[in-house]
C-alpha positions in Angstrom: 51.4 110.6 -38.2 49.8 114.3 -38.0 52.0 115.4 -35.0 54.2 117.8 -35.8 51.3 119.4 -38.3 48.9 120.0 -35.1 52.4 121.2 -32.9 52.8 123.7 -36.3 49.4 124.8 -36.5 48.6 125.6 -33.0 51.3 127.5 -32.5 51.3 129.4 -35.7 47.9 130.4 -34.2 49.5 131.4 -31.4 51.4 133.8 -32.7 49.6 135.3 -35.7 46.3 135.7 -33.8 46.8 138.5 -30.8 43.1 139.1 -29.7 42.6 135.1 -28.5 40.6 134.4 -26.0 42.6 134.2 -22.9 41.2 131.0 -21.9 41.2 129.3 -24.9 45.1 130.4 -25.7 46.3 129.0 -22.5 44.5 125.6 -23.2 46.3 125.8 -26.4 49.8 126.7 -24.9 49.0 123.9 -22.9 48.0 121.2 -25.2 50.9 122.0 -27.9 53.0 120.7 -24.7 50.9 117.9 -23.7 50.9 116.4 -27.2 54.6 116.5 -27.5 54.8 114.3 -24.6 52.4 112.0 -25.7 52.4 108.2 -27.3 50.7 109.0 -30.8 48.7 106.3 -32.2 47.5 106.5 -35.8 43.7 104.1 -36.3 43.2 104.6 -39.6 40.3 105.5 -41.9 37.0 105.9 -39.5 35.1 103.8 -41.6 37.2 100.9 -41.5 38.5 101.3 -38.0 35.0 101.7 -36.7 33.3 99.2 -38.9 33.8 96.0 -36.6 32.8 97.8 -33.2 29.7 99.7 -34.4 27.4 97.4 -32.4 29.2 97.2 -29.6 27.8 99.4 -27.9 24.6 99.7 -30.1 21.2 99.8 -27.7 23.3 99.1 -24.6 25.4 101.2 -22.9 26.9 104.5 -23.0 30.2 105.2 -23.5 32.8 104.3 -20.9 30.3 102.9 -18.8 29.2 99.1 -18.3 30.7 96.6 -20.8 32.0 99.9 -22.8 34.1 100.8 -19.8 34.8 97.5 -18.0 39.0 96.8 -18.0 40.0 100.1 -20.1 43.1 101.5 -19.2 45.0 103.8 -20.5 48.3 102.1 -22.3 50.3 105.5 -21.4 49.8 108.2 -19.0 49.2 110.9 -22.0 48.1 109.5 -25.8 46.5 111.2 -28.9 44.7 109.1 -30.8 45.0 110.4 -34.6 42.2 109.0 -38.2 40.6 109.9 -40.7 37.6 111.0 -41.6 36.6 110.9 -44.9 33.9 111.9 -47.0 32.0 111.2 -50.0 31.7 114.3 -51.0 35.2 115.9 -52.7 33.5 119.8 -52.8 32.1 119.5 -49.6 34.2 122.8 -47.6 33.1 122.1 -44.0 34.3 118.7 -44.0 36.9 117.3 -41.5 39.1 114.9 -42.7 41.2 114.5 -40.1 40.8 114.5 -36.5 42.5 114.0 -33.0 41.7 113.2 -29.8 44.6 113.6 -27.0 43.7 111.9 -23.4 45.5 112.4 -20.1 45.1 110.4 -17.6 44.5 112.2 -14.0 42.9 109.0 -12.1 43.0 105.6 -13.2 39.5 105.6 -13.8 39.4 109.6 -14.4 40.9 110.9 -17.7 41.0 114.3 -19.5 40.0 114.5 -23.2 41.1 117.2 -26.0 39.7 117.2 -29.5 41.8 118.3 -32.6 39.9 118.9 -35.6 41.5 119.5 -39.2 39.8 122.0 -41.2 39.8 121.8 -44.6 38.3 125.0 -45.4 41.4 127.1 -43.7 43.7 124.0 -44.2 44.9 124.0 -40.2 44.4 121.5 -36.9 41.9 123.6 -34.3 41.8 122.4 -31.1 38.0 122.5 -29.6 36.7 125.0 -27.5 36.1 123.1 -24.6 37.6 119.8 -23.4 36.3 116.8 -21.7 36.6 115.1 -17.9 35.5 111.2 -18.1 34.5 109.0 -15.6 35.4 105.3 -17.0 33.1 102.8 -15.6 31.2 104.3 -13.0 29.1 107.8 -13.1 30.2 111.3 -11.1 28.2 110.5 -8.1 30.1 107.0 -7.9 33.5 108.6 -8.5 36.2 109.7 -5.9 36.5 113.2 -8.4 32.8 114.1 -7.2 33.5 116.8 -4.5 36.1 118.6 -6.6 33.2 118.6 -9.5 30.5 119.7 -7.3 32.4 122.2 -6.0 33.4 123.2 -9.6 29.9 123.2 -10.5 28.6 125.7 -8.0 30.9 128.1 -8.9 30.2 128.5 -11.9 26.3 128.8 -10.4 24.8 126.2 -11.9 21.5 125.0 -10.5 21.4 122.3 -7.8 18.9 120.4 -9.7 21.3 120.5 -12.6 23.9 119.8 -10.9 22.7 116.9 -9.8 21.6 115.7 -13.1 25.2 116.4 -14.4 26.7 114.1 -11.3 24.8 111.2 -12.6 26.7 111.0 -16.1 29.7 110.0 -16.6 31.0 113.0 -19.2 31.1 116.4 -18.2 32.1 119.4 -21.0 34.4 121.6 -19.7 34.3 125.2 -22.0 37.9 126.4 -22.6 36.6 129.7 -23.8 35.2 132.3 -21.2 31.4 133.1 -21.1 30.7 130.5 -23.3 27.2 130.1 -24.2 25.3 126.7 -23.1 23.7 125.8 -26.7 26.9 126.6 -28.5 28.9 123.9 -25.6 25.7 121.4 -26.6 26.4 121.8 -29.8 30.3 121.5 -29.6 29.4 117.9 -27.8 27.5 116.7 -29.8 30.0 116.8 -32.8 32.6 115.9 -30.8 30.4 112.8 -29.5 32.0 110.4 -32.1 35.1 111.4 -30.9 34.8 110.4 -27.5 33.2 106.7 -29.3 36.7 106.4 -31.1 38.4 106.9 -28.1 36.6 104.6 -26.0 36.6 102.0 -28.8 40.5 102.3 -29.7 40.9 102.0 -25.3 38.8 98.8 -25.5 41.4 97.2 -28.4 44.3 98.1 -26.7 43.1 96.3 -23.5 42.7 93.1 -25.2 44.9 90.3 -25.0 45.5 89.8 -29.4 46.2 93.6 -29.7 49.6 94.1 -30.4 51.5 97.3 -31.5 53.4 98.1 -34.5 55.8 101.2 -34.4 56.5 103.5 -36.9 59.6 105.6 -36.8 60.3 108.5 -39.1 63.5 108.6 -40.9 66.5 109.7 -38.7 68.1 111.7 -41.4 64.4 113.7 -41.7 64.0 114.7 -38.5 67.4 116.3 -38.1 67.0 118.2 -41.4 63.6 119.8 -39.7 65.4 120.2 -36.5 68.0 121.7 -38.4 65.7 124.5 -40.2 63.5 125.0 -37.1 60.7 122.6 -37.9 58.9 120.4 -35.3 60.2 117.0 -35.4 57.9 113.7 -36.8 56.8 111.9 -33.8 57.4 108.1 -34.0 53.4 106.6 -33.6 52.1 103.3 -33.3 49.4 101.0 -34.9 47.1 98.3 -33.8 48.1 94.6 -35.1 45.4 92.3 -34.2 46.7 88.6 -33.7 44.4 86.2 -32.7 46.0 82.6 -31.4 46.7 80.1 -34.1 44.9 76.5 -33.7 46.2 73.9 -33.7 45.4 70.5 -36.1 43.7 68.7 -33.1 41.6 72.3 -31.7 40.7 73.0 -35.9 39.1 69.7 -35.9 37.0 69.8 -32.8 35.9 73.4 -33.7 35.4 72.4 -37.2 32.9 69.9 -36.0 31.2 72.1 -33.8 30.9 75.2 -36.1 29.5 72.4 -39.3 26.7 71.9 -37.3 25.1 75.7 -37.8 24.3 76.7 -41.2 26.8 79.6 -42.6 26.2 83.1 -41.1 28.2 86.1 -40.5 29.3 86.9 -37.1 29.5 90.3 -36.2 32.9 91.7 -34.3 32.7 91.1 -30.7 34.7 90.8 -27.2 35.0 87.7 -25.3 36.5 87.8 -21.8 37.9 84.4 -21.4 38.6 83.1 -17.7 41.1 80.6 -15.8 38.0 77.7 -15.7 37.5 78.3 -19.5 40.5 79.6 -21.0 40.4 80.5 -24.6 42.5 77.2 -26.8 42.7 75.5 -23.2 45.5 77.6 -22.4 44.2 81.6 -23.1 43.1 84.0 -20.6 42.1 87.7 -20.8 40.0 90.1 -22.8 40.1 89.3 -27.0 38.8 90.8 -30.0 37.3 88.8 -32.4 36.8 90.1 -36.1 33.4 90.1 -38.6 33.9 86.5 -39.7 31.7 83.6 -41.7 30.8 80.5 -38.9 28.8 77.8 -40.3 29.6 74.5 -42.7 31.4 74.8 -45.1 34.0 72.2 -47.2 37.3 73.9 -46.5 37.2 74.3 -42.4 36.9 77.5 -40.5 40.5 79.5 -40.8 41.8 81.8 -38.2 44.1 84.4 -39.8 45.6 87.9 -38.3 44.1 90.8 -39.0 45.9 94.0 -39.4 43.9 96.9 -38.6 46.5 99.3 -40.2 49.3 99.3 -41.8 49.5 102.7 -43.3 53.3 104.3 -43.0 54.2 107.7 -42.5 54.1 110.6 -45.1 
């Protein structure tokens, strides 16, 4: 979707901006060729993407850990994860309407995350000074990656107390810009906390079951006109389809009859992890997403429809 803008823009910083932190221009040398060898997934508008999952993980646990982290995987061994992120407020200069977050997978269970923001008030992708290590489902002390961190850590002479501390979560910042004051990398998290919660929530969808992909290929005849003039290529990206399983008459009824017995309520979006002694339809096993939907009686049944989470095609 954004691609080949955030390939553009990086490396036109690259090479208009001489006095670049050395640190910081090799972690962008190095993510312009990352990102071209990623999967690129496209969510959507935050708002509606985010919308069904906002209590997921609402007073329970952090991100990538307990149910947040149980059965992610990453779908590719590199992806960026592109949406927007829209505001209310047209004048507003700081805003960032777009944003990306590219993930690498190092471990299984041990990834590497890069935020790319779009800033409207110089009209360019930025990638963040500092980048990201996660743990998924289990804290630094727990993790095989914990003598390479500690060692890390004591390098750069941190306190053993805080060191410590830093070993029992889960997500560690990692400045990509030398001598980088600690407030300012606090800071820097805490915006890019979000991120990481769009991340960790498109991971969960694309470990369930229903979660299907739809691709979107750019136009042959474009892409060798930009070749052609020197221009980065569009990158073919995918979207999430959710599907859920269709009932049939005999499974409607018995459902109808139990769901007619509660009065009509909304039920929030939620996972169900269904198993072999109590398989989802009789026949279903696996990790699902269920949508916001009405339960209770009602004349007409309960209907169980697909649910595109976007559809959006490529500009």
């Amino acid at each position: 979707m954004y691609g080949h803008h955030i390939i553009e823009d990086l490396n036109n910083l690259l090479s208009s901006h001489k006095n670049i932190d050395p640190m910081y221009k090799d972690s962008i040398s190095h993510s312009v060729s990352e990102i071209k060898n990623s999967q690129h997934f496209y969510l959507g508008e935050y708002k509606e993407f985010i919308e069904p999952l906002k209590n997921y993980n609402k007073e329970k646990d952090p991100i990538f850990l307990g149910c947040c982290g149980q059965n992610i995987r990453l779908p590719y061994k590199q992806c960026l994860f592109l949406f927007e992120n829209k505001s209310d407020v047209s004048n507003d200069l700081t805003e960032v309407p777009k944003r990306g977050v590219y993930v690498r997978e190092l471990l299984p269970d041990f990834v590497s995350v890069l935020i790319i923001n779009y800033m409207k008030q110089v009209g360019k992708w930025v990638l963040s000074p500092q980048q990201y290590v996660i743990s998924i489902g289990k804290t630094f002390n727990d993790s095989q990656m914990k003598p390479m961190l500690l060692e890390i850590l004591r390098r750069k002479g941190i306190a053993e107390g805080d060191i410590y501390g830093r070993l029992n979560n889960n997500i560690q910042a990692v400045p990509t810009i030398l001598n980088t004051n600690p407030e300012f990398s606090e800071g820097i998290a805490l915006d890019d906390q979000r991120d990481l919660f769009v991340l960790n929530s498109a991971l969960l969808l694309l470990n369930c079951k229903n979660i299907e992909l739809d691709e979107i290929i750019p136009p042959e005849k474009l892409n060798k006109k930009r070749k052609k003039f020197g221009k980065q290529e569009i990158f073919t990206y995918k979207t999430l389809k959710l599907s859920l399983p269709i009932l049939s008459s005999k499974t409607k009824t018995k459902t109808s009859e139990i769901v007619n017995k509660s009065r009509v309520h909304l039920c929030r979006g939620h996972f169900k992890f269904y198993k072999e002694n109590a398989p989802l339809l009789g026949k279903y096993t696996g990790m699902y997403w269920f949508q916001p939907h009405i339960r209770g009686t009602n004349k007409s049944g309960v209907v169980i429809k697909e649910y595109e989470l976007s559809t959006k095609n490529s500009n």
